[in-house]
N, C-alpha and C positions, 0 to 999 in steps of 0.2 A: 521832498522825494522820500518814500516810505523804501524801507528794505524787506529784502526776504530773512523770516529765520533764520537760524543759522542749524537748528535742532541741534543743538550743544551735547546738551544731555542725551538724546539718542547713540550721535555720533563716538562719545564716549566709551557708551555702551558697545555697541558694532566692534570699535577695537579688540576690547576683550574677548567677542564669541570669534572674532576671525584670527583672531593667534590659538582660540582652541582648533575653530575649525580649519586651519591649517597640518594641527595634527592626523587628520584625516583623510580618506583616500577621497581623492575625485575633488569636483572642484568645489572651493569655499562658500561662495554665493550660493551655490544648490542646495548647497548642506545645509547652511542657512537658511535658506527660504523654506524648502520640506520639513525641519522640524520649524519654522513658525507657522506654516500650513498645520500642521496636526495637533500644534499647542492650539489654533484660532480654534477648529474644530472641537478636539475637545473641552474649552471654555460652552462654545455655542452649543454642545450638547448636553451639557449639564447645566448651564445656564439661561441658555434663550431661547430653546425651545418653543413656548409659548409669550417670547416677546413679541407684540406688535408690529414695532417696526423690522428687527429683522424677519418676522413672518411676511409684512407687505415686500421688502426686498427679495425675499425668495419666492415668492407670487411673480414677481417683474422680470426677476431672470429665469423663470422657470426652472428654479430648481440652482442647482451646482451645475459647474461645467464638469468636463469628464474624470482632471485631475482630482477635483477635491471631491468627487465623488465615490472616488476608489479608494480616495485615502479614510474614511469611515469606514468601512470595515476594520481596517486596526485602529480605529479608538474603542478601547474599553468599555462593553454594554452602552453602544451607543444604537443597538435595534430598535428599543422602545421611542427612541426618541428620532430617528428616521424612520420610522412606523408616523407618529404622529405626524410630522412635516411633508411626509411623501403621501400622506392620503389627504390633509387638506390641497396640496400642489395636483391631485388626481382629479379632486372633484373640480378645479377652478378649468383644468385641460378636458375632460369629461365635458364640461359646458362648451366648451369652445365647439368639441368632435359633435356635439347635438346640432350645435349653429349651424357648421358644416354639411352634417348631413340634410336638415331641414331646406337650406343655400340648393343641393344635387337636384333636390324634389322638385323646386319652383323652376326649375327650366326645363320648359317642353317645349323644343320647336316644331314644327307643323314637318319641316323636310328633313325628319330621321337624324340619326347619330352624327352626320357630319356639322349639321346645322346646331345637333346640341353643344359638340365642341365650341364650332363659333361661339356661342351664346356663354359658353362658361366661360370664354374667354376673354372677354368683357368685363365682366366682375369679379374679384378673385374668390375665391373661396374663404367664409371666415375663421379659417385654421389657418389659412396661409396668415391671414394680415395680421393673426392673434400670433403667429411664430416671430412673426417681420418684429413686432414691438421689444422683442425679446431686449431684456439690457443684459451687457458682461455681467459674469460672476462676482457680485460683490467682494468674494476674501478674493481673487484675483486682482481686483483694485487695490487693496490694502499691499497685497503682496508686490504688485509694482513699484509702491512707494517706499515700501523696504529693499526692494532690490537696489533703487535708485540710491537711497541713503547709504546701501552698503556699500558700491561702488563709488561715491564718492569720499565714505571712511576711506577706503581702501587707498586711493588719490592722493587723500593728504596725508597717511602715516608711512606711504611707501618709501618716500624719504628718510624712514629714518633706520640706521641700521639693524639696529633686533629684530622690529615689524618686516626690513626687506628681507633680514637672512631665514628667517621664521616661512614668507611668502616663497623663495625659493626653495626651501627643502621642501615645499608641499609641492599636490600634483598642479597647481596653478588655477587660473581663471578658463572655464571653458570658450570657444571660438563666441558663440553668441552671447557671452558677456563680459566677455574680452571687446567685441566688439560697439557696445553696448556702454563700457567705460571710455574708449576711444571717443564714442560722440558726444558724451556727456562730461566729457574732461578734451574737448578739444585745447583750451585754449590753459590747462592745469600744468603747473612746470614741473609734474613728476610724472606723468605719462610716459615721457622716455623713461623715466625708470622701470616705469611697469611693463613697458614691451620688452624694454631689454632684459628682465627674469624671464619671458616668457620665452626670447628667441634661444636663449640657452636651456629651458625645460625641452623646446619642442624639439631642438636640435639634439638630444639625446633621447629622447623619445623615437624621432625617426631613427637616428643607430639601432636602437633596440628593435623596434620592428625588423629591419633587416638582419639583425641577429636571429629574430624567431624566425624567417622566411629561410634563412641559412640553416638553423638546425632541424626546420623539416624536410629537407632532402636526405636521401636517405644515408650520405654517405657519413653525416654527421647528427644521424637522429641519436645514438646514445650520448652524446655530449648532455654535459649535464645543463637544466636551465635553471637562470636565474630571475630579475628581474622580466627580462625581455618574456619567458611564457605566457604574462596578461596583458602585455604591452596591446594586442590587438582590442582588445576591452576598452583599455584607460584610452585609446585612438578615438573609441565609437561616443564614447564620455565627451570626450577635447570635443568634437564635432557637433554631437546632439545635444549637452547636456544631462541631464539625470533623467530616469524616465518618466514621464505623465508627466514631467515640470512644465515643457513650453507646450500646451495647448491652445484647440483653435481661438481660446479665449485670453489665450495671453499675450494677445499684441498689443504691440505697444505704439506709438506715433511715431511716425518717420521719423522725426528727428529731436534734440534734446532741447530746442529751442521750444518748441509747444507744449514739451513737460516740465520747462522751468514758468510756462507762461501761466501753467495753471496751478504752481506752488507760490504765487504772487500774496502777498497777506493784506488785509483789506486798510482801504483808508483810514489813516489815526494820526492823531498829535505828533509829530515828528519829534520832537524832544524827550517826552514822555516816552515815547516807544522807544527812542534809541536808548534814555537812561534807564530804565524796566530791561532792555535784551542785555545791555554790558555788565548789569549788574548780577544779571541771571546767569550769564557767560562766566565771569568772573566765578563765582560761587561754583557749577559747573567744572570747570578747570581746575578748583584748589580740590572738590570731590573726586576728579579724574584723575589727578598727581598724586592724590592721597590713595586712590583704590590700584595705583598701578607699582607704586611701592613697595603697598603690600602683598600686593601679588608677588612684588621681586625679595622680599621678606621669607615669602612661604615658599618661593621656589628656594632658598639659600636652606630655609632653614631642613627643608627634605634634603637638600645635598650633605647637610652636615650631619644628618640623622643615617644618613646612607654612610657617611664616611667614618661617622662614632663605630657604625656595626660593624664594617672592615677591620676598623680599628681594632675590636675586641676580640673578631678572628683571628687577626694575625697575632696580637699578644699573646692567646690562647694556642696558637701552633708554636710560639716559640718559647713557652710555657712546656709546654708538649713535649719538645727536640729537647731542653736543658732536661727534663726529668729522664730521658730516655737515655743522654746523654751521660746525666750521673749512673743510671741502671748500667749502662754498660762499662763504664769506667770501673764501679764498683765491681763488677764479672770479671777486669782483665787480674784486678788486683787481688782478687780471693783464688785465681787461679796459677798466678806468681808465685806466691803463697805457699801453697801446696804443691809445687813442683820442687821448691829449694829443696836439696839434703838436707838430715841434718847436721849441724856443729858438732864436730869431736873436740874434745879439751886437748890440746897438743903439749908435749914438752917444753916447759918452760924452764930455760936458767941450767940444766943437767938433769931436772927431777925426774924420778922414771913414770914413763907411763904408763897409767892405771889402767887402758886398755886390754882385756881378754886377749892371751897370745895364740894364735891358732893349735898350739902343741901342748898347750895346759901347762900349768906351774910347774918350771926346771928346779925348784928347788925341794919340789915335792918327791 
């Protein structure tokens, strides 16, 4: 009995970008998936342009679908290189619209327009049948199988507490790949976990919309807002997704059993292949414990770099207070000082005093 990979090394990976992309507005998987949309693209436009086969690929689906289409515009001077691809994708649609039009010519029936109908109706047109071949958008294939993989990262590390409290402060999984984990982790023992962040996100998410419907009446419109003023956003988010992500080309199969049926790895040695994946696992795992350390490494040692510099503020203010501290103490004592009379020599023993008498010297 052969197994499926396990994508070790992938799945490793995924952790790390969804505790970043948890710091994030909107949901993790989108964020995800659009910047590896734009990373695919920009590789394909500086790189494969004139490769073969992804030229035949983009031949077969005619091009990009709508999303990844719109996402070239923000790749960096990427004209020249959608100039080259979109004019060979013109002339191969250009032949087709010739076919077509040639296809209009050759029916002529004897009884007028209604009979021509009939008659075209018969054969379809060779632009319809050359549309009909159409295959998905190749990066939206690739991008399925990332979606899939994140999703089920996200499965197995919800369990655990950092990765869950990290997935709770963000804005969570959207409804369609929220839903999306649900069929694909039916039978996963941390699915309750993962719905039960979500029923507490969404559970204050609805408060908040009711909060923003309360302060646009008028009787509370100067109330100040907080969270709750984009709450109707982060609603349209939860529901749809990010935008141009789910396109008419990014469906997906009913259900999770036919996209585990076609991640099946082909016929091999059973022994071989299972000591080749454990071993690969293994190696995988001490690299995943090793890179997640250090991540917990570099977050310490920012905190203690954060707290050195506190540190040198507050000794530095109370550096500050004891000098100020002495300045004024020095101020009360120089003005003591100068207030005291001075000393007169008083009579001591019967001696007489040396003292000027107000009447001048009686014996003078």
């Amino acid at each position: 009995m052969t197994r499926r990979p396990r994508r070790t090394a992938t799945k490793f990976l995924t952790y790390f970008q969804l505790l970043d992309a948890f710091k994030e507005p909107g949901c993790p998987v989108c964020s995800l998936l659009m910047r590896g949309a734009q990373k695919a693209l920009d590789s394909l436009m500086y790189e494969q342009v004139n490769d073969p086969i992804t030229r035949e690929r983009l031949v077969e689906s005619h091009g990009f679908c709508n999303w990844h289409a719109w996402l070239l515009p923000r790749i960096a001077n990427s004209a020249s290189g959608v100039g080259v691809i979109y004019r060979h994708l013109l002339q191969v649609a250009l032949d087709a619209l010739e076919a077509a039009r040639r296809h209009v010519g050759t029916v002529q029936p004897e009884d007028g327009g209604w009979g021509r109908w009939l008659a075209s109706r018969g054969e379809p047109s060779p632009l319809l049948v050359w549309r009909q071949k159409r295959t998905p958008c190749f990066l939206c294939t690739l991008s399925r199988q990332s979606e899939h993989d994140t999703l089920r990262a996200m499965l197995d590390y919800i369990g655990e507490a950092e990765f869950a409290e990290a997935c709770g402060r963000s804005a969570g999984l959207c409804l369609p790949h929220l839903e999306l984990a649900a069929d694909l982790g039916r039978q996963h023992p941390n699915l309750r976990a993962l719905l039960d962040i979500h029923v507490t996100q969404w559970r204050d998410l609805h408060w908040e919309l009711g909060e923003f419907g309360r302060k646009a009446d008028y009787r509370y419109v100067d109330e100040a807002k907080g969270r709750e003023g984009m709450s109707w956003s982060r609603a349209l988010e939860l529901f749809a997704g990010q935008q141009g992500l789910f396109g008419p080309d990014r469906r997906r199969r009913g259900n999770a059993g036919s996209a585990e049926a076609e991640e099946v790895a082909p016929e091999q040695s059973e022994a071989v292949a299972q000591e080749s994946q454990d071993s690969a696992e293994s190696i995988e795992t001490r690299r995943f414990e090793n890179a997640r350390l250090k991540r917990r490494v570099a977050e310490l040692e920012t905190q203690c770099e954060a707290d050195r510099k506190v540190h040198i503020a507050l000794e530095f203010r109370i550096h500050k207070l004891a000098a100020d501290l002495k300045a004024m103490a020095a101020g009360v004592d120089g003005v003591g000082v100068a207030e005291t009379p001075p000393q007169v020599p008083a009579v001591v023993g019967g001696t007489a005093d040396h003292r000027p008498h107000p009447g001048g010297d009686n014996n003078q």
